[in-house]
C-alpha positions in Angstrom: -10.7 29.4 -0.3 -7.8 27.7 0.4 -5.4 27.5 4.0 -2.1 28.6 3.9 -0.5 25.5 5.6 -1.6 22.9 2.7 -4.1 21.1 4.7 -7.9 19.9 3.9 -10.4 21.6 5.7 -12.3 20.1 8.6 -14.8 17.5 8.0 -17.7 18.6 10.0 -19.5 15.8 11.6 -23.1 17.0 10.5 -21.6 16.7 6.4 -23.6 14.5 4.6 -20.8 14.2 2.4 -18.5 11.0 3.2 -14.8 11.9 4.7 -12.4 10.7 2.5 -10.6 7.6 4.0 -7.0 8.0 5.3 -4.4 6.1 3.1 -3.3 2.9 4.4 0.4 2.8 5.0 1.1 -1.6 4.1 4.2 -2.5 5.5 5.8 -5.9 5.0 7.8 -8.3 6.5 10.0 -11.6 5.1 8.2 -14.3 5.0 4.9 -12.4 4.8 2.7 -14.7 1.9 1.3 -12.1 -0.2 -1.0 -12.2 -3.5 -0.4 -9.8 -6.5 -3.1 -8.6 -8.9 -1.1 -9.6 -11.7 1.8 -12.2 -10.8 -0.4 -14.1 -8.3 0.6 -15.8 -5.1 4.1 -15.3 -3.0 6.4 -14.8 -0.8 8.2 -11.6 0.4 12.2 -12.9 0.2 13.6 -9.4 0.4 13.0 -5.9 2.0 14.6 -2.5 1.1 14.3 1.1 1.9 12.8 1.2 -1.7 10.7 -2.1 -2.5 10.5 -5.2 -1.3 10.8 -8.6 -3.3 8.3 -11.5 -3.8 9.2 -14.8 -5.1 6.4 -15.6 -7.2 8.1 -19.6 -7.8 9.0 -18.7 -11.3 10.3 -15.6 -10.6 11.3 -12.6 -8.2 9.7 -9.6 -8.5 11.0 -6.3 -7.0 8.0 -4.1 -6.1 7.8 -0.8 -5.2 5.7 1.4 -3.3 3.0 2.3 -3.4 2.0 -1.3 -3.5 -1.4 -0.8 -4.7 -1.6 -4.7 -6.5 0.4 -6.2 -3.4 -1.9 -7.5 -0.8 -1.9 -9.3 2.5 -2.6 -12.8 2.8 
């Protein structure tokens, strides 16, 4: 059965199935240090509505969401 307005069903407390966790929404800032599953460890140099570029030393990197790689330092 499924709702009309799109929505999961309610997870009932008593489930002993394990609610599927909320997506986390990462938001950056400049200057944020920040590591990347593939290019390593850097800064965040530039923000736009659509990505936000890291300066990895060698290089800058434009990456856009969702920023699955990208990580908090």
């Amino acid at each position: 059965m499924t709702s009309s307005s799109g929505s999961r069903p309610k997870h009932l407390a008593s489930s002993p199935f394990k609610q599927a966790p909320e997506a986390e929404v990462k938001v950056f800032e400049v200057d944020d240090r920040v590591s990347h599953d593939v290019y390593g460890l850097g800064k965040v140099i530039r923000i736009d509505s659509h990505a936000v570029t890291v300066d990895f030393g060698s290089q800058a990197i434009r990456v856009t969401p969702p920023f699955a790689k990208l990580h908090h330092l």
